[in-house]
Z-matrix of the N, CA and C atoms (Angstrom, degrees):
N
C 1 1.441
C 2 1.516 1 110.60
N 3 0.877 2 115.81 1 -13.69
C 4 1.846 3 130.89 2 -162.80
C 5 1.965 4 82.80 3 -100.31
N 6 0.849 5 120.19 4 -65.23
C 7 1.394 6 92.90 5 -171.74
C 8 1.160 7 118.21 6 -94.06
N 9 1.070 8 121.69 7 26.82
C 10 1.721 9 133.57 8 150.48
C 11 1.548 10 101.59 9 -95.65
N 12 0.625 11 120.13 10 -11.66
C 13 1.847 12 124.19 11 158.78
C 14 1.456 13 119.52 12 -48.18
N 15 1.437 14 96.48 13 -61.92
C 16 1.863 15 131.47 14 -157.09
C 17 1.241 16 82.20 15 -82.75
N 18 1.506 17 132.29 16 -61.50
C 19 1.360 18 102.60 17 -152.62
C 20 1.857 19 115.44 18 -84.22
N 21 0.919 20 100.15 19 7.81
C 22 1.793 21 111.95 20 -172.13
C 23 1.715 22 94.03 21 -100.55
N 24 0.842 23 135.03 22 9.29
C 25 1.648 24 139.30 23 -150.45
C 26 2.536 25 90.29 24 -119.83
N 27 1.388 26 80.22 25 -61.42
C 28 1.688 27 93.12 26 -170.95
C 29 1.817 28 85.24 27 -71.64
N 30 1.156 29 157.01 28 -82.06
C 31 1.094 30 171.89 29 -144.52
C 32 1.399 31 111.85 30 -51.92
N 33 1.497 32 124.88 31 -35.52
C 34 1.108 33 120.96 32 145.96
C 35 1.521 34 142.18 33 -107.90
N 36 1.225 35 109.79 34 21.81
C 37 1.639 36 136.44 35 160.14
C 38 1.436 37 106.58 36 -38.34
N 39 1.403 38 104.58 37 -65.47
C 40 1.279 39 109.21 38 -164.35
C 41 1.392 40 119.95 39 -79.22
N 42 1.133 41 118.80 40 -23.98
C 43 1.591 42 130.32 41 162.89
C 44 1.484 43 104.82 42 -63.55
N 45 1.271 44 129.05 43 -45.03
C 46 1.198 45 112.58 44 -170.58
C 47 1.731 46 109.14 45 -85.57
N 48 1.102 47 110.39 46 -11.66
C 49 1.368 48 124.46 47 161.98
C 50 1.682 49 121.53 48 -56.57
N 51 1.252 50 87.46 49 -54.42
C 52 1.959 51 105.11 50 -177.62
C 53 1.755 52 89.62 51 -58.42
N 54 1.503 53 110.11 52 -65.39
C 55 1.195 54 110.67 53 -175.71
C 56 1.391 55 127.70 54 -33.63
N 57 0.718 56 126.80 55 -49.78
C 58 1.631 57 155.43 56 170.27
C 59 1.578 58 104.65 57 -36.80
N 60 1.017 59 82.36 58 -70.68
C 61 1.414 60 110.59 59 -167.78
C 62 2.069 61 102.29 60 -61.21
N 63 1.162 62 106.35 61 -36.75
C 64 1.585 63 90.16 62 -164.68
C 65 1.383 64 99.61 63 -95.62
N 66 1.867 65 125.38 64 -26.35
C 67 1.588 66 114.73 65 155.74
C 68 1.876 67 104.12 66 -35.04
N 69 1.055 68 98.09 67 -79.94
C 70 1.692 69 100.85 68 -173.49
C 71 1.170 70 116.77 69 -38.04
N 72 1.167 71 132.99 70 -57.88
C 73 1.385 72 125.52 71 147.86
C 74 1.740 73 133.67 72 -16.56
N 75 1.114 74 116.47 73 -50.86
C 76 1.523 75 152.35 74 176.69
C 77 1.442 76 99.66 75 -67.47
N 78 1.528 77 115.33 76 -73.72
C 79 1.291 78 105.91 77 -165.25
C 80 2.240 79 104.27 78 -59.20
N 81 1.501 80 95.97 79 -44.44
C 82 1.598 81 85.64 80 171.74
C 83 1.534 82 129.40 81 -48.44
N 84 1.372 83 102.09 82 -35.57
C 85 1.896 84 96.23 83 172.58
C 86 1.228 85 128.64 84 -87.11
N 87 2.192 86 109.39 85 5.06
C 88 1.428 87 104.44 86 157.68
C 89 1.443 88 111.72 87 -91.59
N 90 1.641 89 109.41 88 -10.75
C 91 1.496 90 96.05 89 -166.20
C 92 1.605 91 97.53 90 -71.92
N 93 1.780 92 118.37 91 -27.19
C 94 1.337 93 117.23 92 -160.81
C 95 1.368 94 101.20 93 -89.15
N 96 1.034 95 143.31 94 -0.40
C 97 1.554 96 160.30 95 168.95
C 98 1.358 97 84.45 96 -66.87
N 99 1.860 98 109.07 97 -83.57
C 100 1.571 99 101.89 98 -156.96
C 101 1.738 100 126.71 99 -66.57
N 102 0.995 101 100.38 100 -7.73
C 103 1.681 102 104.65 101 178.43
C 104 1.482 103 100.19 102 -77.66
N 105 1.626 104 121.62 103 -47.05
C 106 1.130 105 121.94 104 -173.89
C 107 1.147 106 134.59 105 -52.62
N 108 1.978 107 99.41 106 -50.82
C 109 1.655 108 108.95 107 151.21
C 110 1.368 109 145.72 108 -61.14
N 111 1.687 110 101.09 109 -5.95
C 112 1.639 111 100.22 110 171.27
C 113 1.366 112 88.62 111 -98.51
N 114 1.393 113 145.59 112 -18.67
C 115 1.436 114 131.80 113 171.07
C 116 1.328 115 111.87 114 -31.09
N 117 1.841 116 94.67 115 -62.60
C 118 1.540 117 121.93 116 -155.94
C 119 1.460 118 100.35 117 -59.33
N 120 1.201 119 110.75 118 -56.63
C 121 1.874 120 113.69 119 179.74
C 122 1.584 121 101.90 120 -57.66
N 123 1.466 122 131.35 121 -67.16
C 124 1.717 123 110.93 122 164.00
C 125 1.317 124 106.57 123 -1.64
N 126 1.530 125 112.44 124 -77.21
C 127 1.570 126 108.03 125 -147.27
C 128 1.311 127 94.90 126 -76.83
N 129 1.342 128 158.43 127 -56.77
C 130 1.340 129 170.08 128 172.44
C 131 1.659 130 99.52 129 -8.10
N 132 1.065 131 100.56 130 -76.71
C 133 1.706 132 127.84 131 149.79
C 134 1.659 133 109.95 132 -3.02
N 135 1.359 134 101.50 133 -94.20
C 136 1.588 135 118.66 134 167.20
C 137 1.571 136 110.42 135 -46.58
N 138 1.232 137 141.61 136 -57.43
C 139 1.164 138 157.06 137 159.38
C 140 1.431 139 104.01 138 -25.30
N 141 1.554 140 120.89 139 -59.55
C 142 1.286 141 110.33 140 -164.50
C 143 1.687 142 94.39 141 -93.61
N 144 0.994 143 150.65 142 -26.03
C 145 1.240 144 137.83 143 165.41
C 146 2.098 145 123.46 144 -51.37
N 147 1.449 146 84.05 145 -32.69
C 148 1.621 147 103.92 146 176.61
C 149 1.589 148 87.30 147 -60.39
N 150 1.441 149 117.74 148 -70.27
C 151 1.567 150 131.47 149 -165.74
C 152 1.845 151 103.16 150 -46.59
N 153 1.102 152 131.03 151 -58.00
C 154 1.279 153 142.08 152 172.65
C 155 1.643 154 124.82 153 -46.00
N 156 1.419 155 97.36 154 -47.85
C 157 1.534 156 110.00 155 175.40
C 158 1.545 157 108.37 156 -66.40
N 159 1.368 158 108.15 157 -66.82
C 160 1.407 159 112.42 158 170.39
C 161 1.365 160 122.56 159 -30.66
N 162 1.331 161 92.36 160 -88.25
C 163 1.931 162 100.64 161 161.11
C 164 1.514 163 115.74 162 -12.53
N 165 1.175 164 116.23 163 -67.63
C 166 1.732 165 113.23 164 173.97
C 167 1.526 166 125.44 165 -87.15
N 168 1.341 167 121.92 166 16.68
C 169 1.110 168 135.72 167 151.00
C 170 1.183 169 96.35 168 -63.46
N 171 1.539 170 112.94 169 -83.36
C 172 1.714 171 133.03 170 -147.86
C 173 1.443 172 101.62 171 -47.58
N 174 1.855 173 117.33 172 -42.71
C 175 0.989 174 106.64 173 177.59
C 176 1.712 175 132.20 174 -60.52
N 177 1.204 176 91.82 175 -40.40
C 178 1.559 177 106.06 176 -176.58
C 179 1.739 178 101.86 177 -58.50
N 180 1.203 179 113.91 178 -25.71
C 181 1.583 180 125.71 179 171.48
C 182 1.676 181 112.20 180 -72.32
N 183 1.255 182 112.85 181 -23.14
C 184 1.480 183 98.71 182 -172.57
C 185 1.261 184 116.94 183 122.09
N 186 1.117 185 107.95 184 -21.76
C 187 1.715 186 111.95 185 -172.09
C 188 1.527 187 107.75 186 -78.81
N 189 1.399 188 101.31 187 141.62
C 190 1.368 189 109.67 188 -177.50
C 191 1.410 190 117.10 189 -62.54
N 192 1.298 191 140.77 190 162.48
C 193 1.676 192 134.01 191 -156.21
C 194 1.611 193 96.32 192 -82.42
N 195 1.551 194 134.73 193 -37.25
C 196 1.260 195 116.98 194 -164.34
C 197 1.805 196 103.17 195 -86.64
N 198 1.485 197 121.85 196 -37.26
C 199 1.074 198 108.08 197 160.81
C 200 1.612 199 141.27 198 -28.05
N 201 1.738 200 95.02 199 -54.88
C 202 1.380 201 128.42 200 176.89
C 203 1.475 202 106.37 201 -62.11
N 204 1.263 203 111.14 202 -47.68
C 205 1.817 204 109.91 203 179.51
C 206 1.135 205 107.37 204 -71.89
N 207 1.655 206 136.02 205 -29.76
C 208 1.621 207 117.00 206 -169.21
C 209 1.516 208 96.84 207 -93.72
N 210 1.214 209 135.69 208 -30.17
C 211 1.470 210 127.43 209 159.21
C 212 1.523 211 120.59 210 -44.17
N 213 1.262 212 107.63 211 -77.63
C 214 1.458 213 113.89 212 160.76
C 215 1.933 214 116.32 213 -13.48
N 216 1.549 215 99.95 214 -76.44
C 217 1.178 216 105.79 215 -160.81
C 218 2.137 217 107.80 216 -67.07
N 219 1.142 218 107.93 217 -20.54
C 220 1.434 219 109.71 218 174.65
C 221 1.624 220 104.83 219 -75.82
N 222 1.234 221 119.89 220 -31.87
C 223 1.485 222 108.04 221 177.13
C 224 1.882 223 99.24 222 -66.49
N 225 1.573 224 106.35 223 -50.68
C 226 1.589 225 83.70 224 -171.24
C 227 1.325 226 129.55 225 -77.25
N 228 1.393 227 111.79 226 -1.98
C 229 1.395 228 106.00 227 152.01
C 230 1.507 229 128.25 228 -88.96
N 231 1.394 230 114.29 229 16.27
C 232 1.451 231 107.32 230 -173.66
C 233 1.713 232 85.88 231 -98.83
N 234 1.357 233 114.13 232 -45.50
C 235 1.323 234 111.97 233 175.69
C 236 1.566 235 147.56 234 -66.57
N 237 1.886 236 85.22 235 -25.09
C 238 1.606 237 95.74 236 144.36
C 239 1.420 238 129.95 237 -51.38
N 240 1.209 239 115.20 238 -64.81
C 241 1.506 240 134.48 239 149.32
C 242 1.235 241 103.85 240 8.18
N 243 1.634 242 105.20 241 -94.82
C 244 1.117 243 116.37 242 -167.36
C 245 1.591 244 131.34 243 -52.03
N 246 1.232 245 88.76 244 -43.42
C 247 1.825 246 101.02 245 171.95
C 248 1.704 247 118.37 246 -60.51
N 249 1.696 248 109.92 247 -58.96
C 250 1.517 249 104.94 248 177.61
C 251 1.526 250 113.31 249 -71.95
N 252 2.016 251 141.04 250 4.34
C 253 0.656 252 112.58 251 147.81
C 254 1.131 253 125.61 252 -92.71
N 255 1.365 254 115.22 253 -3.17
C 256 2.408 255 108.00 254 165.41
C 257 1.181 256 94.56 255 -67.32
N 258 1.552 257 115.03 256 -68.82
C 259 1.389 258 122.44 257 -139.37
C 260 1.566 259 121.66 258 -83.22
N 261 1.781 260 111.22 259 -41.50
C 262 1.076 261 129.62 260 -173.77
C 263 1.387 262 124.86 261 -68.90
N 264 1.314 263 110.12 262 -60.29
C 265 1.804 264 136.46 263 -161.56
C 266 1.585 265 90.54 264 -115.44
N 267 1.512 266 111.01 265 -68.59
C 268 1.229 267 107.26 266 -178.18
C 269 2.090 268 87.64 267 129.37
N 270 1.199 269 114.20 268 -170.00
C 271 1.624 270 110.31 269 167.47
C 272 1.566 271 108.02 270 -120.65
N 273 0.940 272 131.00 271 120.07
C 274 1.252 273 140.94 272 173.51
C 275 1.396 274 105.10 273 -61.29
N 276 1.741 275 107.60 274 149.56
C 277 1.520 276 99.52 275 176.86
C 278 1.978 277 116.72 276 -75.50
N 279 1.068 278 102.39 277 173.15
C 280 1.342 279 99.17 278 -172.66
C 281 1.780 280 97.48 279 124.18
N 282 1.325 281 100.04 280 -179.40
C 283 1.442 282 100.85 281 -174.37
C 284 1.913 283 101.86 282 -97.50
N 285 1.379 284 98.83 283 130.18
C 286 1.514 285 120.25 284 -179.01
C 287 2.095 286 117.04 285 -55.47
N 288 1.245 287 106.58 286 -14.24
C 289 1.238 288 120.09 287 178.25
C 290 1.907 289 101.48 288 -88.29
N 291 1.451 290 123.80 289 -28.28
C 292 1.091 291 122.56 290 168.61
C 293 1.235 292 125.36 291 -91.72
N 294 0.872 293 116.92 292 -3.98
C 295 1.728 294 129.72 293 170.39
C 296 2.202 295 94.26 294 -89.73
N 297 1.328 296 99.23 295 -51.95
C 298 1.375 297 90.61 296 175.24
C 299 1.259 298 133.88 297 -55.78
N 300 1.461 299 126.38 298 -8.01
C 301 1.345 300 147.52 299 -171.24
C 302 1.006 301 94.76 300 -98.90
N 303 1.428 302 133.80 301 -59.79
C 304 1.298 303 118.49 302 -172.10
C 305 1.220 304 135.56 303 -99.46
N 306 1.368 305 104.35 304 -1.71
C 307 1.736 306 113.71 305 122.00
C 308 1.016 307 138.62 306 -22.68
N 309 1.339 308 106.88 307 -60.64
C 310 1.588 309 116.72 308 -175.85
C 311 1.697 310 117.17 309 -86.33
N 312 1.522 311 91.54 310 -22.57
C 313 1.727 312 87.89 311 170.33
C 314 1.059 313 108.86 312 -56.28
N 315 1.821 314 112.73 313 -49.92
C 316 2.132 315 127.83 314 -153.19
C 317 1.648 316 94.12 315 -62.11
N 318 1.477 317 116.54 316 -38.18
C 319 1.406 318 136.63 317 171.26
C 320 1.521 319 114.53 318 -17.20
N 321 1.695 320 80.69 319 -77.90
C 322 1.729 321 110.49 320 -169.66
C 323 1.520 322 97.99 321 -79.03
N 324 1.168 323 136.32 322 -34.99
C 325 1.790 324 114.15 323 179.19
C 326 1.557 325 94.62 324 -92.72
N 327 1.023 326 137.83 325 12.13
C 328 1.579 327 109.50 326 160.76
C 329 1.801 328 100.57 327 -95.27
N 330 1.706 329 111.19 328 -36.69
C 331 1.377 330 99.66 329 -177.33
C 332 1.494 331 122.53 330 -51.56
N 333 1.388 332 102.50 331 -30.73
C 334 1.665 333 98.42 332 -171.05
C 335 1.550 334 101.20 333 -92.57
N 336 0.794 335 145.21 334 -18.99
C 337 1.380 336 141.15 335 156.99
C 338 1.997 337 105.60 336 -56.65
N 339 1.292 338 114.48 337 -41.81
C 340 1.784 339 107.86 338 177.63
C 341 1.762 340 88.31 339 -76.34
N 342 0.850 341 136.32 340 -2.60
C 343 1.684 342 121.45 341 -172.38
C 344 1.257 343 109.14 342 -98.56
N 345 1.877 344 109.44 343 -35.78
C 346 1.454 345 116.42 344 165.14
C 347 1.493 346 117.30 345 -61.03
N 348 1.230 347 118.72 346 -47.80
C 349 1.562 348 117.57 347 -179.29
C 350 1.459 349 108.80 348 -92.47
N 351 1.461 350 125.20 349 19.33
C 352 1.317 351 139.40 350 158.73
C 353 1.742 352 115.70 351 -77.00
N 354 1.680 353 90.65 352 -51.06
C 355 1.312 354 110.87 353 179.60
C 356 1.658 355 118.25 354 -85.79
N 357 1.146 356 116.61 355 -30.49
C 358 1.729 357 123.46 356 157.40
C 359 1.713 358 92.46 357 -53.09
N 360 0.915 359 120.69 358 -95.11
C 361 1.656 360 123.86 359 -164.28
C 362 1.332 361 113.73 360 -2.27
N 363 1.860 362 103.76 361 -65.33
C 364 1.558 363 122.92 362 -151.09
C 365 1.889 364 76.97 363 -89.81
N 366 0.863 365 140.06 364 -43.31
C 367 1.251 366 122.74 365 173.96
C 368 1.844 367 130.79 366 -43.78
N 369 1.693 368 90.61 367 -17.59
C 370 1.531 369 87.45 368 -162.35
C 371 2.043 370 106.49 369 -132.97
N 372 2.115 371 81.56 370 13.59
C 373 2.060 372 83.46 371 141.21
C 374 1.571 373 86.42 372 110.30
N 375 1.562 374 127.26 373 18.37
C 376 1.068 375 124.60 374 155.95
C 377 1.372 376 122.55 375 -77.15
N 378 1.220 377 126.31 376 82.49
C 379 1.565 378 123.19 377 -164.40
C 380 1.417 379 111.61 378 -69.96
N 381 1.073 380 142.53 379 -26.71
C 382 1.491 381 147.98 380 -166.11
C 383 1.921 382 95.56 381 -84.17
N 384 0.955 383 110.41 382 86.84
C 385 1.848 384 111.67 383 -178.90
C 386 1.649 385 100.09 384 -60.87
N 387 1.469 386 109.41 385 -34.97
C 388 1.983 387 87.70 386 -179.36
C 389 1.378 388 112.54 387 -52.56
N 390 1.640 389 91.40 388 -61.22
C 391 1.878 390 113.52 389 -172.95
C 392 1.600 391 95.96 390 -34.06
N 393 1.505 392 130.17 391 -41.07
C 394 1.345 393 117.23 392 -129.47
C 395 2.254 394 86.72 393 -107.07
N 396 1.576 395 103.97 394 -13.19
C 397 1.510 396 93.13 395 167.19
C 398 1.561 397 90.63 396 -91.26
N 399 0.953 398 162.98 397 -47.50
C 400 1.369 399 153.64 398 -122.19
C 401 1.399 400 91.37 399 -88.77
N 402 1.136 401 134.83 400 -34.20
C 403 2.019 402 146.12 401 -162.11
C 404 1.801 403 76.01 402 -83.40
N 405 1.468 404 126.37 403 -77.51
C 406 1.042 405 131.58 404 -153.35
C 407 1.750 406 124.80 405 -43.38
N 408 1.234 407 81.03 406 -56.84
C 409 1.882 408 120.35 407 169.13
C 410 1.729 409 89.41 408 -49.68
N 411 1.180 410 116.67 409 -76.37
C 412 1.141 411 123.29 410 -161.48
C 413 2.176 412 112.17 411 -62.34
N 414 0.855 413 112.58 412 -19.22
C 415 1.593 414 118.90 413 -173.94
C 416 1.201 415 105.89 414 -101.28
N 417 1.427 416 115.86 415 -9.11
C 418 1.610 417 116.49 416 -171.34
C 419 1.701 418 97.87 417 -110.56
N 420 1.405 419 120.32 418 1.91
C 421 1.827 420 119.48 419 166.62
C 422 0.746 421 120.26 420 -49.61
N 423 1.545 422 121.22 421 -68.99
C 424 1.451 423 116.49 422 173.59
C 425 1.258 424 148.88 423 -36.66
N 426 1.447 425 95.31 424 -40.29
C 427 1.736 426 115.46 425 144.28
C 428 1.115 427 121.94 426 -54.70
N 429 1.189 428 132.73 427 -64.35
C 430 1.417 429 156.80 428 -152.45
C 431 2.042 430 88.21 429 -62.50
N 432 1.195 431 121.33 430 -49.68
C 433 1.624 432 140.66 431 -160.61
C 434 1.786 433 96.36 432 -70.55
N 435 1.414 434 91.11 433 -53.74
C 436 1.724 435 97.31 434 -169.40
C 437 1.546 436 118.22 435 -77.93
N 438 1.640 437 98.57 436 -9.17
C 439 1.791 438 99.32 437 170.79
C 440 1.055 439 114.62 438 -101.14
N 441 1.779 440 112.36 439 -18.25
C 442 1.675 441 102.13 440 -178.26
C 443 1.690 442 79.58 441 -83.37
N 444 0.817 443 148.88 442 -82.46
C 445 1.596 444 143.48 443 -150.12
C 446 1.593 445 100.60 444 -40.84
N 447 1.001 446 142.26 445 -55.21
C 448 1.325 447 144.64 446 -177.03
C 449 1.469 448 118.09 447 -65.20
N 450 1.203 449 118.36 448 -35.98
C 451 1.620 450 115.74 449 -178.60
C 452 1.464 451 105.45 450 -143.48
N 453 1.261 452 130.68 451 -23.13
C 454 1.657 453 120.61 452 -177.88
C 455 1.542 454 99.57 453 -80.23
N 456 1.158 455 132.65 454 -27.21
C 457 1.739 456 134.14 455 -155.64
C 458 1.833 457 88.13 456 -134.92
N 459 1.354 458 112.70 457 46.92
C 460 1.418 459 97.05 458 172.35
C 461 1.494 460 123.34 459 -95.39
């Protein structure tokens, strides 16, 4: 029984070693997860203020509101862009014009998905239309984080 002791002693060393080791591991790729995603909202942030300012520039200029919104909204995604690939994701190698494409796709299918649950909302007695993009905008991040990280910054 004594040396069925000893040898069960070395035999799981290393398992509890591995173990060890890949928690620690783990907890590092949530800490780098969560820094990353309050990055991403930073820029989101800036992005939608870019989008807002603009937007009521153009208007105060004359421009009709849907004009003004697809102008608007291409500047704040060009500047999103730019920011979550220094700061956020970083730029992957490859050519920077193809990362920008598919950017702008992850862009355009997350926008119309916040426009669908923009339009569910105000459809179902949310009268305040800011309140009801700000919920939308805001529930569709998480998404919005895991597609630019997954395919816009690949």
């Amino acid at each position: 029984m004594n040396s069925r002791t000893r040898t069960a002693g070395p035999a799981l060393a290393p398992f509890s070693v591995d173990l060890m080791a890949s928690a620690s591991s783990a907890v590092g790729v949530a800490r780098d997860n969560a820094e990353r995603f309050s990055r991403f909202l930073a820029v989101g942030a800036a992005a939608s203020t870019v989008y807002l300012g603009g937007f009521a520039l153009l208007l105060m200029g004359g421009v009709h509101y849907l004009p003004a919104g697809a102008v608007a909204l291409l500047f704040a995604i060009a500047l999103n862009f730019a920011i979550n690939g220094a700061w956020t994701f970083g730029f992957r190698r490859g050519s920077v014009a193809t990362q920008a494409i598919a950017f702008l796709a992850v862009q355009l299918a997350i926008g119309a998905l916040t426009l669908a649950l923009l339009h569910l909302l105000v459809t179902s007695g949310v009268d305040q239309v800011l309140f009801a993009q700000l919920v939308a905008a805001g529930t569709m991040a998480p998404a919005n984080y895991f597609a630019s990280q997954r395919w816009g910054f690949r």
